[in-house]
Legacy VTK file of the C-alpha trace (Angstrom):
# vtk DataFile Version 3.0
C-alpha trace
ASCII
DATASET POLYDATA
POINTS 419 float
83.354 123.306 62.605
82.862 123.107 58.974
79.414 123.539 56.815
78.151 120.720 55.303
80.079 120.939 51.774
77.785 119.868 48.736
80.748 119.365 46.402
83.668 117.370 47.877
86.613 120.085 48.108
84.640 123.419 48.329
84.650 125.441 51.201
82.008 128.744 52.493
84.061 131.811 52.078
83.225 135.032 52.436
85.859 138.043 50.631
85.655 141.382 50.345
86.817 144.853 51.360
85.562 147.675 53.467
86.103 151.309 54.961
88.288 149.713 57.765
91.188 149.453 55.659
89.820 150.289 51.805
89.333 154.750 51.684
86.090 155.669 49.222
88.368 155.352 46.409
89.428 152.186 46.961
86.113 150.957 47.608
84.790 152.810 44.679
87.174 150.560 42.239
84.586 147.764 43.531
81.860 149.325 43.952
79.371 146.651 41.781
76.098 147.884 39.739
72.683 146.254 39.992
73.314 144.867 36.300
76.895 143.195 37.461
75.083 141.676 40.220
73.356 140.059 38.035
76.017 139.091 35.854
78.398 137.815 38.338
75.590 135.266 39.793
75.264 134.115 36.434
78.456 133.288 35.502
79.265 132.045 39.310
76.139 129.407 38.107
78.172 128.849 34.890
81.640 127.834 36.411
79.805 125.254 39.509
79.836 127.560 42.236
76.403 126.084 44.007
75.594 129.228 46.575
76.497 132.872 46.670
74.899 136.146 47.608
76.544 139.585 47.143
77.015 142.876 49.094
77.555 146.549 48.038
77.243 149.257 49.733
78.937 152.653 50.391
81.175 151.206 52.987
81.756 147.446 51.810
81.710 145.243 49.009
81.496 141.113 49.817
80.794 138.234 48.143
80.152 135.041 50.363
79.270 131.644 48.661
81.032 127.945 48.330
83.889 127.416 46.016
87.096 125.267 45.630
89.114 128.053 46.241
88.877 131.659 46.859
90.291 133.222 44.246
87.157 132.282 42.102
85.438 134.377 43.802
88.147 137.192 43.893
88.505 136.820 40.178
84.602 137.535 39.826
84.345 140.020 41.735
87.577 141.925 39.874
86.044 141.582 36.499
82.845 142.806 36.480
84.155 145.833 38.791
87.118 148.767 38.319
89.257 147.063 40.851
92.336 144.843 40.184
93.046 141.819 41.996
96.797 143.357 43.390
94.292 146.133 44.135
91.928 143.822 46.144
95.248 142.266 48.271
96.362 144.987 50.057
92.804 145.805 51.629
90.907 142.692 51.348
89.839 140.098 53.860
89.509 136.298 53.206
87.127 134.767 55.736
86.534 130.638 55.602
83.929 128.221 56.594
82.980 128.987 60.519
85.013 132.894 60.521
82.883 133.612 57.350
79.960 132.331 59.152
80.904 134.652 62.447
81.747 137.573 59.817
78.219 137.864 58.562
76.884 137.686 61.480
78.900 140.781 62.394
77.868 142.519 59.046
73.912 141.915 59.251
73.558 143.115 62.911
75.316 146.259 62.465
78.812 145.631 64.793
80.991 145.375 61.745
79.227 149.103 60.395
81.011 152.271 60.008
78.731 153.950 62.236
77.961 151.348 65.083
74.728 149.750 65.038
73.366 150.841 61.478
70.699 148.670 60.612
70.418 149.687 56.834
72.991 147.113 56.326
70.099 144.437 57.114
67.668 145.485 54.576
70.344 145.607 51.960
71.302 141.808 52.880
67.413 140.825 52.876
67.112 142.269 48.769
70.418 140.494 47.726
69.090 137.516 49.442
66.025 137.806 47.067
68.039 138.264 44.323
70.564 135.444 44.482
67.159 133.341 45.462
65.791 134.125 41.969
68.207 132.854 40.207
68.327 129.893 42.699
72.018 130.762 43.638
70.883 130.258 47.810
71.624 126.478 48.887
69.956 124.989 51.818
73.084 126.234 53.970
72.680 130.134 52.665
68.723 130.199 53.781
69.332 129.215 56.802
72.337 131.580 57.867
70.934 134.004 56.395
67.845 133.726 58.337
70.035 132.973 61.260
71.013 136.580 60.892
68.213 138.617 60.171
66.593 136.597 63.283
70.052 137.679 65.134
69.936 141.482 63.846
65.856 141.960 64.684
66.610 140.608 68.513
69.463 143.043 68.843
66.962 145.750 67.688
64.329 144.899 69.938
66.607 143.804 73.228
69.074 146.495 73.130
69.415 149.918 72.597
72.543 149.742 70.190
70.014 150.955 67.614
68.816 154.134 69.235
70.283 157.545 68.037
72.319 157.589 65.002
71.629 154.673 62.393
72.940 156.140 59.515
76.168 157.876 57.474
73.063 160.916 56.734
72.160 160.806 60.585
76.321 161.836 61.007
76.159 164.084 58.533
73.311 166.281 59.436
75.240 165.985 63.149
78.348 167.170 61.772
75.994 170.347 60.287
74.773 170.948 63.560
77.794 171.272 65.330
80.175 173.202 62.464
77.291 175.527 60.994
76.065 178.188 64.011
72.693 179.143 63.002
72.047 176.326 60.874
68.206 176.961 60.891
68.595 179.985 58.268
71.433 178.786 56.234
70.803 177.278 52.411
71.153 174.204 52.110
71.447 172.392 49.118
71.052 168.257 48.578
72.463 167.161 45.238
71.515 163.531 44.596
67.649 162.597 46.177
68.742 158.177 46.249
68.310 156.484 49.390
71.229 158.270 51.422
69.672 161.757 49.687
66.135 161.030 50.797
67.215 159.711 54.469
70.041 162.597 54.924
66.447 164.514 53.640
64.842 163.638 56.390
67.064 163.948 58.915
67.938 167.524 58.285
64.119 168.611 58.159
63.715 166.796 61.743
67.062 168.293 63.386
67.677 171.232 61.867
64.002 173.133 61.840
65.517 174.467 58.443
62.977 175.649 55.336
65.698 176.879 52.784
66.565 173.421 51.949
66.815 172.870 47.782
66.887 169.608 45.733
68.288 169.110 42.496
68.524 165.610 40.694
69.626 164.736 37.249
65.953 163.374 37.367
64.139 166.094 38.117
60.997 163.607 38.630
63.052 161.725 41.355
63.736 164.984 43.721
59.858 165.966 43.088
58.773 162.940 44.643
60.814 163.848 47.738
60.489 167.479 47.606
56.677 166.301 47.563
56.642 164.596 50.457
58.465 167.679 52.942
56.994 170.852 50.614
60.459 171.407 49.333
62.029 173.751 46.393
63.073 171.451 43.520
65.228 173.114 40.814
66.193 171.862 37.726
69.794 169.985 37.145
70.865 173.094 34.991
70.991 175.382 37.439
73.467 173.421 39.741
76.180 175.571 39.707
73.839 178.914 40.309
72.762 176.809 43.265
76.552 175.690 44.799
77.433 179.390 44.478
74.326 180.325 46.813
74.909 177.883 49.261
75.805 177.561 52.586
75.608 173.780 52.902
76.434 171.294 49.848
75.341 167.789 50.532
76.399 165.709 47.520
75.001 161.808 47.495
75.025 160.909 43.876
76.230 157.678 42.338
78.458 158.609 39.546
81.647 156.827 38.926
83.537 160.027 38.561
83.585 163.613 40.313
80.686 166.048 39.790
81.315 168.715 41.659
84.514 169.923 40.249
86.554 173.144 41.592
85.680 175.056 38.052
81.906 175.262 39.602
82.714 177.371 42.285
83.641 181.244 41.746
86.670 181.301 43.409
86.088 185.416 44.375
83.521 184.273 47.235
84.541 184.731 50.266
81.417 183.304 51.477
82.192 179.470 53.245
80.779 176.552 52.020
80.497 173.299 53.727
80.786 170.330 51.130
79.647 167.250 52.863
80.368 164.036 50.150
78.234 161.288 50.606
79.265 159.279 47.470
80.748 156.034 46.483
83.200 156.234 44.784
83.983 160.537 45.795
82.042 162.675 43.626
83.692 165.870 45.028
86.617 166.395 43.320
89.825 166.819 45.631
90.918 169.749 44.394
88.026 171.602 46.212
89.986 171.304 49.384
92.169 174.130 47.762
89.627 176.956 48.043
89.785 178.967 51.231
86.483 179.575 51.337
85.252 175.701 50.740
85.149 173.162 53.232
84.818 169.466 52.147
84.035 166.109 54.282
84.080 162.963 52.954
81.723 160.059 54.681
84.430 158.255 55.749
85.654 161.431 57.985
82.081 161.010 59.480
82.589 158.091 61.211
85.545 159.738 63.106
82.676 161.689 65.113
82.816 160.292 68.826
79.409 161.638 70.255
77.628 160.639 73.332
74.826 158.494 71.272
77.619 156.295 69.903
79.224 155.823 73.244
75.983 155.156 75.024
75.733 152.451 71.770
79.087 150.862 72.933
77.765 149.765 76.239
75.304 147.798 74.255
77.771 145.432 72.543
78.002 142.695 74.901
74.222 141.821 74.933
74.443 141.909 71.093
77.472 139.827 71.132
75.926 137.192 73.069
72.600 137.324 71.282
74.368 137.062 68.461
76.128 133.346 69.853
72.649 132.370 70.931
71.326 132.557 67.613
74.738 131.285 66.328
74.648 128.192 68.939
70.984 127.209 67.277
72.466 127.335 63.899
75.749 125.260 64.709
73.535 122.308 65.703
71.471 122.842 62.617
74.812 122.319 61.076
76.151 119.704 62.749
72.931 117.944 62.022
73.016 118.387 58.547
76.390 117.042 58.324
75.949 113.907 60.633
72.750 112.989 59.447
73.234 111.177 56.286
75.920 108.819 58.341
73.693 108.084 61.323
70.624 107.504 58.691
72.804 105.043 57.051
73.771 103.457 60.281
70.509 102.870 61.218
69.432 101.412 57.880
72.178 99.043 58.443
71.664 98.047 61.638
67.771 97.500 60.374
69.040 95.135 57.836
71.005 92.914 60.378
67.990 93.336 62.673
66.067 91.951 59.933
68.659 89.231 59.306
68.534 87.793 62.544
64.818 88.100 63.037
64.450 85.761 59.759
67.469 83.388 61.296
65.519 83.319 64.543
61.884 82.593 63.258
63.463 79.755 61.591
65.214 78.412 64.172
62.595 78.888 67.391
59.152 77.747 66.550
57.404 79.524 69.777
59.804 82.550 68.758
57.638 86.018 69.223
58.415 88.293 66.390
56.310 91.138 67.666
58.078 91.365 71.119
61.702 90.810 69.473
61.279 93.906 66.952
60.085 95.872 70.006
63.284 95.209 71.376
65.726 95.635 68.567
64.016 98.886 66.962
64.385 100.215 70.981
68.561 99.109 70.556
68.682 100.079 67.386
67.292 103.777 68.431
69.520 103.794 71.743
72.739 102.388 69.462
72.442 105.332 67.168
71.623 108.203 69.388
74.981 107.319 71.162
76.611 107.903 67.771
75.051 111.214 67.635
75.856 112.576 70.892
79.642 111.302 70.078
80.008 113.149 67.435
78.506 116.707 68.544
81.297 116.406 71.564
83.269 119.508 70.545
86.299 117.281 72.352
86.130 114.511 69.327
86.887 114.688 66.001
83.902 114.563 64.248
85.317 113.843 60.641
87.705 110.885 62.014
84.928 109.458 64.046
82.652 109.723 61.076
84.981 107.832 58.615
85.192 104.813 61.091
81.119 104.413 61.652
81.270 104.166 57.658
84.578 101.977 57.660
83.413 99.289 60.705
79.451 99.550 58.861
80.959 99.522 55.559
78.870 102.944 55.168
79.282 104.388 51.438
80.294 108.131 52.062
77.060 109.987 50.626
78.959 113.408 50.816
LINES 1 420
419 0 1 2 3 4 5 6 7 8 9 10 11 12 13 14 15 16 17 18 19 20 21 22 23 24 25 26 27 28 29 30 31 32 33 34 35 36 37 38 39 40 41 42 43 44 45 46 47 48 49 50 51 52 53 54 55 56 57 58 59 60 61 62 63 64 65 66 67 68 69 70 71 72 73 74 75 76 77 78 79 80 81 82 83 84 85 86 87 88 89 90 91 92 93 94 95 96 97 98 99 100 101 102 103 104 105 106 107 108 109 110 111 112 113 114 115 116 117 118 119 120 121 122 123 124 125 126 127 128 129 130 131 132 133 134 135 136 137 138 139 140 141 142 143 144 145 146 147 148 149 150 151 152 153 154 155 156 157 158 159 160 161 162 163 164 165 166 167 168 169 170 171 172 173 174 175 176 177 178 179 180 181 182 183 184 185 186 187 188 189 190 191 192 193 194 195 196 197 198 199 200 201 202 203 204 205 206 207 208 209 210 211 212 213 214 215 216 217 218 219 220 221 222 223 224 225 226 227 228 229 230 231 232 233 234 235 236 237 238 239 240 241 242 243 244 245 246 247 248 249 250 251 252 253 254 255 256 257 258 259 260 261 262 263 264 265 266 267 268 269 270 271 272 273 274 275 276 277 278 279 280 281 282 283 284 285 286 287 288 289 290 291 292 293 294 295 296 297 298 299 300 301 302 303 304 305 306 307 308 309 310 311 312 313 314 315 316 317 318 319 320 321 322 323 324 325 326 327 328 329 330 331 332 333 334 335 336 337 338 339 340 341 342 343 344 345 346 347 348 349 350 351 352 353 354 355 356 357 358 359 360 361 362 363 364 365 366 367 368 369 370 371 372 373 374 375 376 377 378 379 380 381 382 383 384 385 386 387 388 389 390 391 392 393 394 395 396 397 398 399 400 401 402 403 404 405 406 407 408 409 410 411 412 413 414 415 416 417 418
């Protein structure tokens, strides 16, 4: 099954990389900014590419949209990021047309996630949605998949417990802290970096760990008030960062830099006191050198979603109901395709069968002078209707080919191909 295409040649791809076979530094090379979001929908607008919608995260980065081939999408993607297209080769996928379709639907629901079921991924999808819809980059075939998915991903939330427990890389975290740090409850911790992952990991350690030495420090100071606010936290000041590391217990870093900030020349390398680095960033902002220290510790997300605990097994047995839920909401889609893509024939086969309808009524009103014009249009509309629906139902059987069949209704009708 292929989408409808709106430009004759182009197909629905959908390329990118993620944590299955990219590390964080890999997937830090193309890692895209807000701004080159922007710019790559722009210039995707600029070269005839009619739909495309982009995703970034810590764990992925995808663009899915139409195009003549994939590489124009590859070659966006590579110049508005750090990566290089032999770069991209080695750990990329290539999805097309119905895989691409069945891909996303993976992605959005949470299946395809590092840590099963996280539903963040959803909300992410939803604002680059928006954004690609502002700049009128979403085709008819876009709104509707992607609605098709968010539809898919709120049933699986509501119908099975895959979401339950652990939703998030900061939920693994903060149980990796529990189960390495004894005594967790009067250790300092310190959260470098108060962004979305900062603010959730936040929260999560204030709920689990019943811990009130927990510190903030942002290069915005303004930014880690605001959160501090909310749980009556200690905010200090970005200057005093490496006072702080050296008084820690428990380093979680979750900034967005492109390069390492926590370097091994911040730590006084006489403690023998250990410290846990936990490195929430993409691309790493702990520096690997850390791992020399004795005394230091440091995890990396990615070593996070090695944790096999009993939520994400109980989450496991959840997969078939989301799998089918998913190919229910799929199933309603396909036939919104398959519509789509049959309908301009069949609505041309009808208009031409009106016109010989109207042909012979003309010939036959002529020709019969008690001739009933009312009762004979009856008739014909009623074939006409019964003529075409067989058409349809012939060409939704999965055991024809629909394209072949398709180009004979407009060869025998002499049909122009509206594609």
């Amino acid at each position: 099954m292929e989408p409808h295409l709106l430009a004759k040649g182009t197909n629905f791809y959908a390329i990118g990389l993620s944590y299955k076979k990219a590390d964080a530094e890999i997937r830090g090379h193309f890692s895209i900014t807000e701004s080159s979001k922007k710019i790559i929908l722009d210039q995707a607008k600029d070269i005839g590419i009619e739909g495309l919608f982009i995703i970034s995260t810590c764990n992925r980065t995808e663009l899915y949209g139409y195009a003549q081939h994939p590489f124009q999408l590859i070659k966006l993607l590579c110049k508005h990021t750090y990566g290089t297209v032999e770069e991209f080769e080695k750990v990329a996928y290539i999805h097309k047309n119905d895989k691409a379709i069945a891909h996303l639907f993976r992605v959005g629901t949470g299946l395809d996630s590092q840590i099963l079921g996280d539903f963040e991924i959803i909300g992410q999808i939803k604002t680059s949605f928006k954004a690609s819809k502002k700049v009128q980059m979403i085709n008819p075939f876009l709104e509707r998949l992607l609605n098709a998915v968010i539809q898919a991903s709120k049933r699986i939330k509501n119908e099975t417990e895959i979401s339950t427990g652990a939703t998030s890389v900061s939920f693994a975290a903060v149980q990796y802290i529990l189960a390495r740090v004894p005594y967790v409850s009067d250790k300092n911790i310190l959260l470098y970096g108060t962004g979305k992952i900062g603010r959730n990991t936040c929260e999560n350690l204030i709920k689990h760990t019943k811990n009130d030495h927990i510190t903030l420090i942002n290069r915005t100071r303004d930014k880690a008030e605001k959160v501090a606010g909310k749980f009556n936290l200690v905010v200090k000041d970005f200057k005093e960062l490496i006072k702080e590391i050296n008084t820690t217990d428990v380093l979680i870093v979750a900034t967005g830099a492109q390069n390492p900030t926590v370097t091994k020349e911040m730590i006084n390398t006489d403690t023998k006191k250990p410290i846990l680095i936990i490195d929430l960033s993409v691309p790493k902002n702990v520096d690997a050198s850390l791992n020399e220290l004795p005394a230091v510790t440091v995890v990396h997300m990615d070593d996070l979603s090695k944790i096999t605990d009993n939520t994400l097994q109980r989450r496991r047995q959840h997969i078939p109901k989301a799998e089918s839920i998913i190919e229910e909401v799929k199933s309603d889609f396909d036939t919104w395709l398959d519509t789509r893509k049959f309908a301009p024939t069949i609505k041309a086969l009808k208009h031409k069968l009106s016109t010989f309808k109207e042909a012979e009524i003309n010939l036959q009103r002529k020709k019969l002078s008690n001739f009933n014009e009312e009762q004979a249009t009856i008739i014909s509309d009623r074939i006409i209707q019964k003529i075409t629906n067989h058409f349809a139902n012939h060409l939704k059987d999965d055991n024809i080919s629909a394209n072949e069949s398709l180009e004979l209704i407009q060869r025998v009708f002499q049909i122009e191909n509206n594609d």
